[in-house]
MARMILUM-86003 format. One record per residue (C-alpha): chain; y, x, z; residue in three letters; residue number from 1. Coordinates in steps of 0.02 Angstrom, whole numbers. Layout:
  c      yy      xx      zz    r    k
  A       Y       X       Z  ALA  NUM
...
//
This chain:
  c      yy      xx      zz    r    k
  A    6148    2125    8381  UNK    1
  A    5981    2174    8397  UNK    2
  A    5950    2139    8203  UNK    3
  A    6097    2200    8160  UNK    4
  A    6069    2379    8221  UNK    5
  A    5906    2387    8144  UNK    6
  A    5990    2335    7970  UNK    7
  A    6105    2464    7983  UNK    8
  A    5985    2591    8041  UNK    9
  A    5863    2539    7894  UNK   10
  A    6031    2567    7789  UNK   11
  A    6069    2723    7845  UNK   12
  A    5904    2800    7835  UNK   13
  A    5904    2745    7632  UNK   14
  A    6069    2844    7585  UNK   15
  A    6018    2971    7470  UNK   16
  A    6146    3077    7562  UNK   17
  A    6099    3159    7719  UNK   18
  A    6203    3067    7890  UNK   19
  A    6216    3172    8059  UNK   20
  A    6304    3103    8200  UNK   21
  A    6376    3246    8306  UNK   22
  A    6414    3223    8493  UNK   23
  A    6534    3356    8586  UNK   24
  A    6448    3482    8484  UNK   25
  A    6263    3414    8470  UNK   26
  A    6172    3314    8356  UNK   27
  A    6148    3142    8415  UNK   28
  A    6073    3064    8281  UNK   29
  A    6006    3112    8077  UNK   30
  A    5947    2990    7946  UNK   31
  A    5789    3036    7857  UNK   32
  A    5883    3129    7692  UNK   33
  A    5970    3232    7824  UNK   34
  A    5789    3265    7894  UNK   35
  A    5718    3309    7724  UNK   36
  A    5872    3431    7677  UNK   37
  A    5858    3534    7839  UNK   38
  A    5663    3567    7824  UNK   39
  A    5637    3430    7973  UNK   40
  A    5482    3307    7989  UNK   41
  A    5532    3216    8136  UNK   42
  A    5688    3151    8214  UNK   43
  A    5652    3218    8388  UNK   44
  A    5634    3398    8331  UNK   45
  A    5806    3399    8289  UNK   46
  A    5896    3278    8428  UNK   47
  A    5992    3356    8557  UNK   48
  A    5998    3528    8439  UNK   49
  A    6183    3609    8423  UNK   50
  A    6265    3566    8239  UNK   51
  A    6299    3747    8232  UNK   52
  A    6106    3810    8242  UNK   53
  A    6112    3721    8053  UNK   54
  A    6285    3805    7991  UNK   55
  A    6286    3975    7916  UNK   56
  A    6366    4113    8004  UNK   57
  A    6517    4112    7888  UNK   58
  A    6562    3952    7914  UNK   59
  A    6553    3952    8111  UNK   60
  A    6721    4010    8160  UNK   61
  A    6816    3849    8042  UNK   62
  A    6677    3752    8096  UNK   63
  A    6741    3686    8283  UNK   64
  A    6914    3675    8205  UNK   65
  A    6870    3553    8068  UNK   66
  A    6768    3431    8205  UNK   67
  A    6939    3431    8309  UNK   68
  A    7058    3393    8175  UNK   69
  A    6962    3255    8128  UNK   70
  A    6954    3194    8309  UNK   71
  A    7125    3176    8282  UNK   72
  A    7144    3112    8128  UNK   73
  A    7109    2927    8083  UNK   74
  A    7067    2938    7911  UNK   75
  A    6872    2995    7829  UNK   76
  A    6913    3191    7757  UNK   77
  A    6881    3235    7578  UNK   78
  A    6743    3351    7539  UNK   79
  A    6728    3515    7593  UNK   80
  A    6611    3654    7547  UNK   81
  A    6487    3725    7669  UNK   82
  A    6341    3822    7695  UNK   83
  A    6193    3758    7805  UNK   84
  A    6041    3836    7869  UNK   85
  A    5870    3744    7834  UNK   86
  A    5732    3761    7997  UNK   87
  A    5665    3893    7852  UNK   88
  A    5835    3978    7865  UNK   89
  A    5832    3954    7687  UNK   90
  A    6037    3923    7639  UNK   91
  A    6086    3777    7562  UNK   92
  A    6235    3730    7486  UNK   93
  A    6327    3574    7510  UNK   94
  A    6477    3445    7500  UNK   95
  A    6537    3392    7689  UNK   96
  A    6628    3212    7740  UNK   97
  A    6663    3202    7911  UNK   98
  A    6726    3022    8014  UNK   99
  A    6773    3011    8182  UNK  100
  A    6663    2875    8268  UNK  101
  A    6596    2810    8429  UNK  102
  A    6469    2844    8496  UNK  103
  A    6405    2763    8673  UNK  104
  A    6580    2733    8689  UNK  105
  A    6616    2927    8658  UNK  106
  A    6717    3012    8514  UNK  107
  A    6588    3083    8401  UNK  108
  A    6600    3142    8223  UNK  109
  A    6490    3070    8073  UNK  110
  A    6445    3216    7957  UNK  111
  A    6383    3129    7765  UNK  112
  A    6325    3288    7687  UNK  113
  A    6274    3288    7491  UNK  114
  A    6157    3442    7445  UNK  115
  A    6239    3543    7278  UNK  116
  A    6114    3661    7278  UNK  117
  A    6023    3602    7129  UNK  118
  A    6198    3585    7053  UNK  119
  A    6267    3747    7083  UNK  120
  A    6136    3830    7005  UNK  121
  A    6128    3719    6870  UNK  122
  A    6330    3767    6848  UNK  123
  A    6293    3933    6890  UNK  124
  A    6149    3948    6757  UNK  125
  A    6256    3870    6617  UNK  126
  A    6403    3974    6648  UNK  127
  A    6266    4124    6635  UNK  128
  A    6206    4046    6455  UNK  129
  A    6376    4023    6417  UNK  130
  A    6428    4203    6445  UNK  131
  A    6270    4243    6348  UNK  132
  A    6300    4153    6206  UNK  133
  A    6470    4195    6190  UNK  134
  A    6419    4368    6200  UNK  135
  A    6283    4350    6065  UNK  136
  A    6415    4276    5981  UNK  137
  A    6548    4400    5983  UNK  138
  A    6428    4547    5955  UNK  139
  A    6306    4482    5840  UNK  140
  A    6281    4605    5672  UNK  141
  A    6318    4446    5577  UNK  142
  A    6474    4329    5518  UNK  143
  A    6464    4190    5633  UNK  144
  A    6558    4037    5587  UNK  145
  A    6592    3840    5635  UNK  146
  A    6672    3737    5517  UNK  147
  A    6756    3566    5539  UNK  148
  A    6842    3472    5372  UNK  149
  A    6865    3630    5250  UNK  150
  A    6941    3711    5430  UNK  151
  A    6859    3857    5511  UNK  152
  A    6853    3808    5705  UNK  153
  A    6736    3950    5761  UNK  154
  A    6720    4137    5696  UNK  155
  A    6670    4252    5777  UNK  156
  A    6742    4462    5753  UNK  157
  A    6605    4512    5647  UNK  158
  A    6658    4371    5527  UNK  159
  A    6834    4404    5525  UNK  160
  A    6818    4605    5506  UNK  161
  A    6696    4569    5362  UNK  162
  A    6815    4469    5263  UNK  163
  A    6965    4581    5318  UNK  164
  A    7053    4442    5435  UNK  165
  A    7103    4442    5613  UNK  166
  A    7013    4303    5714  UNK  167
  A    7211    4230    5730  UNK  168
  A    7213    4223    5519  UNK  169
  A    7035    4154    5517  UNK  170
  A    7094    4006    5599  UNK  171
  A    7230    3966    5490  UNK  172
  A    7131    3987    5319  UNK  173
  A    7014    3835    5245  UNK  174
  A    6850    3854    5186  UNK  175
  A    6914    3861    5000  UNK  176
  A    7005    4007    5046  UNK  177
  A    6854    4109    5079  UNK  178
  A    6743    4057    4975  UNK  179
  A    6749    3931    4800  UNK  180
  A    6753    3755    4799  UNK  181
  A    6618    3733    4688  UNK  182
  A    6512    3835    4781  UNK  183
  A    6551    3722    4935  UNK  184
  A    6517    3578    4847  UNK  185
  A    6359    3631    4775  UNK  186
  A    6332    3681    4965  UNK  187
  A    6385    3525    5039  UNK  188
  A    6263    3426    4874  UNK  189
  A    6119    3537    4962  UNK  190
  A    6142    3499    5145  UNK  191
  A    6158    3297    5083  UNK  192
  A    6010    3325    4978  UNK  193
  A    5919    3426    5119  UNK  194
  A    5946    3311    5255  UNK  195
  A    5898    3167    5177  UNK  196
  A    5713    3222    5171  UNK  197
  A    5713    3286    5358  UNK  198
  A    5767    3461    5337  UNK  199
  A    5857    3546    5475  UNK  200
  A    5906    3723    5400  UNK  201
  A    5995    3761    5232  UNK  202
  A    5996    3953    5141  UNK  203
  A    6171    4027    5098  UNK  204
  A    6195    4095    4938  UNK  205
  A    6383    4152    4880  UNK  206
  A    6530    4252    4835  UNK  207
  A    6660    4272    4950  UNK  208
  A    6854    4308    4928  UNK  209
  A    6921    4449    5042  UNK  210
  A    7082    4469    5101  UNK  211
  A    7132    4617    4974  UNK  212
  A    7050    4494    4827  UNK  213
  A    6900    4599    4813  UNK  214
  A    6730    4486    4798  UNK  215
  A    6566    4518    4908  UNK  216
  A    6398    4453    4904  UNK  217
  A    6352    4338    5048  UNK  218
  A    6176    4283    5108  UNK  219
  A    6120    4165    5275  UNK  220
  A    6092    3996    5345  UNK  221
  A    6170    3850    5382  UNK  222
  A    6123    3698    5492  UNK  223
  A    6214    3539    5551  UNK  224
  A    6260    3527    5734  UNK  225
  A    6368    3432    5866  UNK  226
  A    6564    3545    5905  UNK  227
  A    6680    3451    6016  UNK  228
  A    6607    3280    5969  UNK  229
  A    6613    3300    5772  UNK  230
  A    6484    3356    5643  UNK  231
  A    6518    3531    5610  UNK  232
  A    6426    3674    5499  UNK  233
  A    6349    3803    5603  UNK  234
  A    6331    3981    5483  UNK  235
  A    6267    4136    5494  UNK  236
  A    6286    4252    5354  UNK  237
  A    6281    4458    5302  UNK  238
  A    6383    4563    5172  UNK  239
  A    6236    4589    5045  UNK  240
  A    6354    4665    4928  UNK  241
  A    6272    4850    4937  UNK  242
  A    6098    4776    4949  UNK  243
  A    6118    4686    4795  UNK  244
  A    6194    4827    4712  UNK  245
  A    6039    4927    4751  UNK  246
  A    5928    4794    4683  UNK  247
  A    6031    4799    4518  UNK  248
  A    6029    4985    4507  UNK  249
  A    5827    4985    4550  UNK  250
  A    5796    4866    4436  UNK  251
  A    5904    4953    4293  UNK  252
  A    5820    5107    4325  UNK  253
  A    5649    4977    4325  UNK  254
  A    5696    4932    4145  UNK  255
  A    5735    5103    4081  UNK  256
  A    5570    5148    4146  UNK  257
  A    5486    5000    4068  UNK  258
  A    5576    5054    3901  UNK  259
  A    5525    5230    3906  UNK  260
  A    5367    5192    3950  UNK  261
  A    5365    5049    3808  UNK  262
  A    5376    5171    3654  UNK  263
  A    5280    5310    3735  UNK  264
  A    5126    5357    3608  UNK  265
  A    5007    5339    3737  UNK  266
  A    4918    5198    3849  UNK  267
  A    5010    5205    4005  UNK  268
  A    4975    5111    4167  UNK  269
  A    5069    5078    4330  UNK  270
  A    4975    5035    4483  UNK  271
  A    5023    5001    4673  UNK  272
  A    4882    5033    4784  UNK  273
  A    4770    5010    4621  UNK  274
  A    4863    4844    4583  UNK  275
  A    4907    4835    4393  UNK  276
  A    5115    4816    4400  UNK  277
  A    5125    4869    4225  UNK  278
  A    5035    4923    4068  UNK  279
  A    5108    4947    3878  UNK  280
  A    5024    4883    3737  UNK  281
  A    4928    5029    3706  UNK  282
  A    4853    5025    3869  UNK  283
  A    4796    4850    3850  UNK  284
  A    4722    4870    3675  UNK  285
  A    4630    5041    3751  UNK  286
  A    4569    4895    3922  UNK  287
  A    4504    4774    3776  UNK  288
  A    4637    4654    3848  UNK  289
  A    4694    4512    3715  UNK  290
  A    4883    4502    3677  UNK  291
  A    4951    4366    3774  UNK  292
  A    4827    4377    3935  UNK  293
  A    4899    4445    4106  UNK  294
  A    4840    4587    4183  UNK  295
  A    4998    4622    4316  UNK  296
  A    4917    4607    4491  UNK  297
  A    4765    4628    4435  UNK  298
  A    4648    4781    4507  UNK  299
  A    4621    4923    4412  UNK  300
  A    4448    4941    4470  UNK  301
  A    4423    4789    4382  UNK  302
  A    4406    4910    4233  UNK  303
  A    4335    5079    4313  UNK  304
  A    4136    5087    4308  UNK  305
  A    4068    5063    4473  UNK  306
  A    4004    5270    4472  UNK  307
  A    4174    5299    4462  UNK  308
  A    4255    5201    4601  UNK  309
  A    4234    5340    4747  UNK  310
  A    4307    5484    4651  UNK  311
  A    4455    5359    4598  UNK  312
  A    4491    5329    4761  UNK  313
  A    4487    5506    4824  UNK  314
  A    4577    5534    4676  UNK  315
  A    4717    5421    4735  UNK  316
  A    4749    5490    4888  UNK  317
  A    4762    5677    4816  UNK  318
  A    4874    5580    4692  UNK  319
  A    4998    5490    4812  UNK  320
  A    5026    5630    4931  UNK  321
  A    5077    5758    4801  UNK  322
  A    5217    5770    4675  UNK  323
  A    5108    5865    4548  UNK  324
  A    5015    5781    4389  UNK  325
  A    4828    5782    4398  UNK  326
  A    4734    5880    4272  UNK  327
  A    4628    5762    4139  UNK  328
  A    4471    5676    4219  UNK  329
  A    4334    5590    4123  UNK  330
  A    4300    5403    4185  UNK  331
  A    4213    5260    4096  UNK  332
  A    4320    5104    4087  UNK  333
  A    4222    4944    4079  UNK  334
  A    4312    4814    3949  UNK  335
  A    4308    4613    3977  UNK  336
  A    4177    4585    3838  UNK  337
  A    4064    4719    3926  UNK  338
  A    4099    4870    3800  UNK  339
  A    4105    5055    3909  UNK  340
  A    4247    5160    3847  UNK  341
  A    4231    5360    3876  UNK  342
  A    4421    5414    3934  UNK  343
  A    4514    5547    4019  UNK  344
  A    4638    5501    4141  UNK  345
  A    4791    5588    4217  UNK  346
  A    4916    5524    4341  UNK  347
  A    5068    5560    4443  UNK  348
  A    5173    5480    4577  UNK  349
  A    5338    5396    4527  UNK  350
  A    5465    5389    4676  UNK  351
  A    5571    5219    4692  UNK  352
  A    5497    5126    4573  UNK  353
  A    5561    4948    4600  UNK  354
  A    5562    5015    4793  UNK  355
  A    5403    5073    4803  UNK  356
  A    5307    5238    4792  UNK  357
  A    5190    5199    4626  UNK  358
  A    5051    5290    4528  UNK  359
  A    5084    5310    4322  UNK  360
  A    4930    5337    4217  UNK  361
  A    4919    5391    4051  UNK  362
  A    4739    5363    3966  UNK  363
  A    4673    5440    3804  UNK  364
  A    4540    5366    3715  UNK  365
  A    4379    5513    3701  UNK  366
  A    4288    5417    3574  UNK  367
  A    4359    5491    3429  UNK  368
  A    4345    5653    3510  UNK  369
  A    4157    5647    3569  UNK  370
  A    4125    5561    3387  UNK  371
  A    4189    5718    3306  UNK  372
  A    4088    5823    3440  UNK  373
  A    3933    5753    3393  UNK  374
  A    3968    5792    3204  UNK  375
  A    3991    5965    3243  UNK  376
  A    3829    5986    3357  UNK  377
  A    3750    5885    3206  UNK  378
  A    3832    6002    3062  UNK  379
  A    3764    6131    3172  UNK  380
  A    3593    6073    3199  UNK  381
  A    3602    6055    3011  UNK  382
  A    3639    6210    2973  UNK  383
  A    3525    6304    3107  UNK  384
  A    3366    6197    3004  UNK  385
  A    3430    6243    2831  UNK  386
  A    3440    6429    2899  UNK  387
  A    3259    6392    2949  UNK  388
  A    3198    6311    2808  UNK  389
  A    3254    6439    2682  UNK  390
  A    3177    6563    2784  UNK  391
  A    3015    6496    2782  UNK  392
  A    3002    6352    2658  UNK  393
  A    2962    6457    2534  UNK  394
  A    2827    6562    2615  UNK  395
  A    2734    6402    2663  UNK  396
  A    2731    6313    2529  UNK  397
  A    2628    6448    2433  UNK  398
  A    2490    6449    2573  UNK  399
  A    2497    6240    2576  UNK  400
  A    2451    6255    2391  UNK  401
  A    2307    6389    2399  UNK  402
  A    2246    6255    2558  UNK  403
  A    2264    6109    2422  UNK  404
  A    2152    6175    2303  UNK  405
  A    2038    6257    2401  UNK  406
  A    2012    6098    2515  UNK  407
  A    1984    5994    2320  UNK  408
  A    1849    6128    2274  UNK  409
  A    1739    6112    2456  UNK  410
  A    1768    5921    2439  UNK  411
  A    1663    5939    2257  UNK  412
  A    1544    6059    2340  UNK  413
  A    1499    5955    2490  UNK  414
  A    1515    5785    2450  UNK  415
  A    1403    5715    2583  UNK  416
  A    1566    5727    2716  UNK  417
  A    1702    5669    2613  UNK  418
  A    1791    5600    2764  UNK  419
  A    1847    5778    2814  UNK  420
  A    1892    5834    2680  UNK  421
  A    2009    5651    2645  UNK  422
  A    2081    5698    2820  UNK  423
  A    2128    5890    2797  UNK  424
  A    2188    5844    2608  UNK  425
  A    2298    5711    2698  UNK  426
  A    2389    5827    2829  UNK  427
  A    2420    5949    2711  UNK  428
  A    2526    5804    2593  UNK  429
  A    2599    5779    2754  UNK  430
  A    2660    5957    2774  UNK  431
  A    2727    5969    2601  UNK  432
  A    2821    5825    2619  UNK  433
  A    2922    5894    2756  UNK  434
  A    2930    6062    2691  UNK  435
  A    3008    5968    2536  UNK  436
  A    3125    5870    2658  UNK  437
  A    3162    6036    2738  UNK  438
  A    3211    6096    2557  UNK  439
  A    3319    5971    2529  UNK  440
  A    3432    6014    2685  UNK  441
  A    3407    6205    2651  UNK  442
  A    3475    6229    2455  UNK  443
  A    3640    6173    2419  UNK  444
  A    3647    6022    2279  UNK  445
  A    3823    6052    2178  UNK  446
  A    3849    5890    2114  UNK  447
  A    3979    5793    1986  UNK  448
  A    4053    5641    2054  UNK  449
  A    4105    5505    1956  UNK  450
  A    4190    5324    1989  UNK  451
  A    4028    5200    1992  UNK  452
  A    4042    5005    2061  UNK  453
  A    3945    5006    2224  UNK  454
  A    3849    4829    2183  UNK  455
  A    3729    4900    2049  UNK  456
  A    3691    5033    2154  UNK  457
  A    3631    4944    2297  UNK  458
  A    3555    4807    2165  UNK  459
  A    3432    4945    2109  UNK  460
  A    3386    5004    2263  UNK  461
  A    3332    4829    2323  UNK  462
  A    3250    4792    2175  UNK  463
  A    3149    4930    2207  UNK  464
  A    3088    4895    2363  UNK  465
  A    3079    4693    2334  UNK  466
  A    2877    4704    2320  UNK  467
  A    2861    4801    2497  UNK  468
  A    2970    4656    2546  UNK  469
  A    2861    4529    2500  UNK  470
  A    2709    4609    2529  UNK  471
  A    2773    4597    2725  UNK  472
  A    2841    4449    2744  UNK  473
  A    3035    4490    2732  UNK  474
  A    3165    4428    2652  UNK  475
  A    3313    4532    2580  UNK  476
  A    3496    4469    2569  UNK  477
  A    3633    4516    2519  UNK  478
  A    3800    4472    2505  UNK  479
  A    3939    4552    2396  UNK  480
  A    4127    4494    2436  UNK  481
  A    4276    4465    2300  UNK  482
  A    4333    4618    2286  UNK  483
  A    4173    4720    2188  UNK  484
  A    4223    4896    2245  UNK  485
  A    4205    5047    2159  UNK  486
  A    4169    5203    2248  UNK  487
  A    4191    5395    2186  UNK  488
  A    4007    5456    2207  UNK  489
  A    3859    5546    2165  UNK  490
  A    3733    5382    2115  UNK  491
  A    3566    5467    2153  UNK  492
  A    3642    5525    2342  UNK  493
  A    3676    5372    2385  UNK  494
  A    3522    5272    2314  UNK  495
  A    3418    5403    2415  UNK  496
  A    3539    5355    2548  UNK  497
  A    3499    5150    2546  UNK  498
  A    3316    5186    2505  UNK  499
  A    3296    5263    2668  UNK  500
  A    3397    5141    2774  UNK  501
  A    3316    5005    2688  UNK  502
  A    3152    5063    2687  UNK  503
  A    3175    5088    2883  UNK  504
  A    3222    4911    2903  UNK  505
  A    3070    4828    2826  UNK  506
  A    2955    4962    2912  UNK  507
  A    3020    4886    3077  UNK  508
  A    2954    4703    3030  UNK  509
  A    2802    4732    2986  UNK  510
  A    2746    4552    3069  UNK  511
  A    2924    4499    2936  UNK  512
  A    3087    4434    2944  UNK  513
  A    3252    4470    2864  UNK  514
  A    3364    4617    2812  UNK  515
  A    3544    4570    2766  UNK  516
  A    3654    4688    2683  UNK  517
  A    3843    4645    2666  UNK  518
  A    3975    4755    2581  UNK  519
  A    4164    4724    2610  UNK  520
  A    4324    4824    2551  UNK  521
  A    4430    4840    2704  UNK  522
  A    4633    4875    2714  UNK  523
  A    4618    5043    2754  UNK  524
  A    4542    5101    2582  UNK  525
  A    4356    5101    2649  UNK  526
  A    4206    5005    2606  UNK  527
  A    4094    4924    2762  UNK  528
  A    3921    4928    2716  UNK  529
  A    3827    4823    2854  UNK  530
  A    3624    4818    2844  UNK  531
  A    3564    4724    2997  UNK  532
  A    3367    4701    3021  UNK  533
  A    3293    4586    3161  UNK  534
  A    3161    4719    3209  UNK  535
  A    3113    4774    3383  UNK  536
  A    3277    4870    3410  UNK  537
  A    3272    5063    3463  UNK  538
  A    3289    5093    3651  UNK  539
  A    3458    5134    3712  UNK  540
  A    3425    5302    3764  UNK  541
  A    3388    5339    3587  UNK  542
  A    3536    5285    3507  UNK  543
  A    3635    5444    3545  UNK  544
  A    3508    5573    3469  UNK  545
  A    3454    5492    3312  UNK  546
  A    3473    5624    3152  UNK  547
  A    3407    5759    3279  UNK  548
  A    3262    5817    3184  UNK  549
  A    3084    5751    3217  UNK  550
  A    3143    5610    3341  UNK  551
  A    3081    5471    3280  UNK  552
  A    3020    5300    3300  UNK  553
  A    2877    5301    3161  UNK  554
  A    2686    5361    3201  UNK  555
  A    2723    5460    3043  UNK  556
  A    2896    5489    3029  UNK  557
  A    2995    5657    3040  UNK  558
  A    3163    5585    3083  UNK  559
  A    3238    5707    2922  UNK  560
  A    3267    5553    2826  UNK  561
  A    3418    5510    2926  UNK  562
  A    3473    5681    2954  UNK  563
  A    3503    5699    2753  UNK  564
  A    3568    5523    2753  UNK  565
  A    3714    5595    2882  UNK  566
  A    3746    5729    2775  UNK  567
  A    3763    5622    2606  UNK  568
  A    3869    5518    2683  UNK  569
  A    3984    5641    2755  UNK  570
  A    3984    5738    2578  UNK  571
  A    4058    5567    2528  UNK  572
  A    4186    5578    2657  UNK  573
  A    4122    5433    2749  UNK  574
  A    4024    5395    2924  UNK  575
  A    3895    5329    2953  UNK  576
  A    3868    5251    3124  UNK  577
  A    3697    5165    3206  UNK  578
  A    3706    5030    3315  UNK  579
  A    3537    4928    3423  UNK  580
  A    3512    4797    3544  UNK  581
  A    3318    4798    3619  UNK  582
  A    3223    4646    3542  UNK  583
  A    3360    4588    3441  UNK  584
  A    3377    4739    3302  UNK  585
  A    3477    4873    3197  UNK  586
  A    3634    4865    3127  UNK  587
  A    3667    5034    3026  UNK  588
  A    3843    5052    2956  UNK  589
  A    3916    5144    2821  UNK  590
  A    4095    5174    2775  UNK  591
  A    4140    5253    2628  UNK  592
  A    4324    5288    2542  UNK  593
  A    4366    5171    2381  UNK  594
  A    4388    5292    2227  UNK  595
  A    4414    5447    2341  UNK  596
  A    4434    5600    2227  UNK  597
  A    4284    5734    2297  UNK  598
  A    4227    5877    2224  UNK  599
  A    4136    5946    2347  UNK  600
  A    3923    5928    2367  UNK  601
  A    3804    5952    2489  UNK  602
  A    3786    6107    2543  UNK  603
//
């Protein structure tokens, strides 16, 4: 009997439920899970204890009347809810079993209690979630939707007031009914597709059939889940049928821009916080950009000279937070292959341009203008030292010739210091010659013109300078192509023309080399006269002022040589233009007009 008690006490103390025997209203006797669930370490802390220190107060009055009834009654009770009181006074909530049982041959009850605590809350918790969720559900800004078979088990208000439905007519309609089958099966084809690589979420795009007939854009997600043990669809989705109306009109109004912009005579650019969106033809011939290469997204201080980059950017600011066009600003633009373009540069903000807030640019090329600018300060220089020279060309060279002869006559007198004599009679060639240069610019030269073939002019020239040639070391070549032009001229002008520039080439090799000359007939009714020398080059700062008088290069030069070149040329109705790298040498160019009518001369 002995073993037998201990078994059962052994079994009673393993029950995950909590046991209390209760003995005309005291507690006789509490496994160990009974132990645990009131707070209690030890059996004796809680023998001997009244059952109703452990039940909460509003449970007490039933309490007593329960424990007689099932005195009474033979058979174990169902369940019952209570409340107990931990040793904490911490509530807990549980099921209750009594039995009616002996107890040292007394009627006692046998309480088997099972703590719900962990339960009701759990309960509790999900119904909160699924009050939540339903609540999400019902007021979400967005169609919310379950489908089951082509059947619509789920929507939610939202859903049905977007398509014009009660929630009652929702759940009568198949999925065909809202939207086209072949845009379900091309969904469905996706989601197969989809999930057979792992993918959990699928993108929404369609048109959807409202209840009056009318069609409207839909956009969302989809995603497979688990609805009252089936495979079901799971969709959210908005009305984007206003949105994408809006991106169609923006965009229209994008392209009428574009197409404005398009035939507009005038590099234009487009830039979003000096990102490149767009740029027409001319403004990527004007950037030195090829046809064919992209510059959208590019930045357009990719193409500003560095000095320039502050004032753009303050220049950018002013722009963006006014409405007004800027007045013309002077930048240098910096071309792929390294060239500097001089340009002036307006802008304005354009509102709602493909959404945004953008910055139009319209560029004109100065280099025409500045080219033109220089020919009149030149024409002007020109004229102020022909005003000069016929006011005292004259009156020198009389003096100059009484020097002359006078210096000749004390030479013959006082040979024994010819070398001073040599030196003074040498300056004063010197200042004859440019008094004559200054002549030539000062009297006017009223000449015929007559049709002559360009080829034996420039043959004669280089003949005529072919012994210098040798003499240095440097060979002349030229090269003539097919077409042999013939040019409306005044021979002599231009031979004194080539003579110069030619002459000026070899005197830059004196240690030899080469001077090409090519001629060409171009398209536009001009011949390109090239003559390239591989002399020491003229400095860059140069460049800009040769024809000025007196700036020169040569120990003895007078820099008047090119100034009546300029002015032969331009009598001629041509240009000539003077390019020079340092250490690699000159390349002069002359264009002149194919059998252009003139009948003009210097002057």
């Amino acid at each position: 009997m002995r073993e037998s008690e201990e078994r059962y006490q052994h079994l009673v103390h393993m029950l995950p439920d909590g046991l209390i025997v209760v003995l005309e209203g005291d507690i006789v006797f509490a496994n160990h899970a009974m132990l645990t669930m009131l707070g209690i370490s030890n059996l004796d802390d809680i023998i001997g204890d009244p059952i109703n220190k452990f039940i909460h107060s509003e449970y007490l009055e039933r309490f007593p009347a329960m424990i007689n009834y099932l005195i009474i009654e033979a058979n174990p009770s169902t369940f019952t809810y209570y409340e107990l009181l931990r040793l904490d006074q911490q509530t807990i909530e549980v099921e209750m079993r009594a039995v009616a049982v002996k107890f040292d041959g007394k009627n006692a009850v046998q309480l088997i209690i099972h703590d719900i605590t962990k339960q009701k809350r759990m309960e509790a918790s999900l119904h909160e979630k699924d009050y939540l969720y339903k609540s999400l559900m019902e007021n979400v800004v967005a169609g919310v939707f379950v489908g089951q078979s082509n059947k619509i088990v789920y929507a939610n208000p939202y859903l049905a007031e977007m398509y014009g439905y009660t929630l009652e007519e929702m759940y009568e309609l198949t999925s065909s009914d809202l939207v086209s089958m072949d845009e379900i099966n091309h969904h469905r084809n996706e989601i197969m597709h989809g999930s057979a690589i792992g993918l959990n979420q699928f993108p929404l795009k369609c048109t959807g059939r409202k209840k009056d007939g009318s069609i409207i854009y839909l956009e969302g997600n989809t995603s497979i889940i688990m609805f009252n043990g089936q495979l079901s669809l799971l969709g959210t989705i908005q009305d984007v049928t206003f949105k994408r109306e809006k991106e169609n009109l923006l965009r229209d109004n994008a392209n009428l821009y574009q197409k404005i912009i398009k035939f507009v005579p005038e590099p234009i650019v487009i830039s979003d916080q000096g990102i490149v969106l767009y740029a027409n033809k001319l403004a990527l011939h004007a950037l030195g950009i090829e046809p064919g290469k992209e510059v959208i997204g590019r930045s357009v201080f990719e193409f500003i000279h560095p000095s320039h980059h502050a004032s753009s950017l303050e220049q950018m600011d002013l722009i963006m937070s006014s409405d007004e066009p800027t007045s013309f600003v002077e930048r240098v633009l910096v071309r792929p292959d390294g060239q500097l373009l001089d340009v002036e540069i307006s802008s304005i903000r354009i509102n709602n341009y493909l959404g945004k807030d953008v910055m139009l640019s319209v560029i004109r090329d100065l280099t025409d203008r500045k080219r033109s600018e220089e020919v009149l300060i030149r024409s002007e220089k020109l004229s102020a030292i022909g005003q000069l020279a016929a006011g005292v060309a004259h009156e020198i060279r009389n003096p100059l010739t009484a020097l002359k002869g006078f210096t000749q006559l004390l030479s013959s007198k006082y040979p024994e210091n010819p070398h001073y004599f040599s030196i003074m009679a040498n300056e004063i060639d010197r200042i004859t010659l440019i008094v004559n240069e200054f002549m030539t610019l000062a009297k006017p030269h009223f000449a015929n013109y007559r049709s002559e073939p360009l080829e034996p002019i420039l043959r004669s020239v280089l003949s005529l300078l072919e012994t210098q040639a040798i003499l240095i070391n440097v060979e002349l070549k030229v090269c003539f192509d097919h077409t042999r032009p013939s040019i409306f001229c005044n021979v002599d002008q231009l031979k004194q023309v080539f003579l110069n520039i030619i002459k000026n080439a070899l005197e830059a090799m004196p240690q030899g080399g080469e001077v090409v000359v090519t001629v060409a007939s171009l398209e536009d009714g001009f011949v390109h006269i090239r003559i390239i020398d591989g002399g020491p080059g003229i400095p860059e700062e140069l460049i800009s002022k040769i024809g000025e008088p007196f700036l020169t290069t040569k120990e003895k030069g007078t820099g008047l040589g090119i100034m009546i070149s300029n002015r032969i040329i331009e009598a001629h109705k041509g240009t000539l233009q003077i390019s020079s790298v340092m250490n690699e040498g000159t390349v002069v160019e002359i264009m002149l007009p194919v059998e252009h009518q003139l009948t003009i001369g210097l002057g």
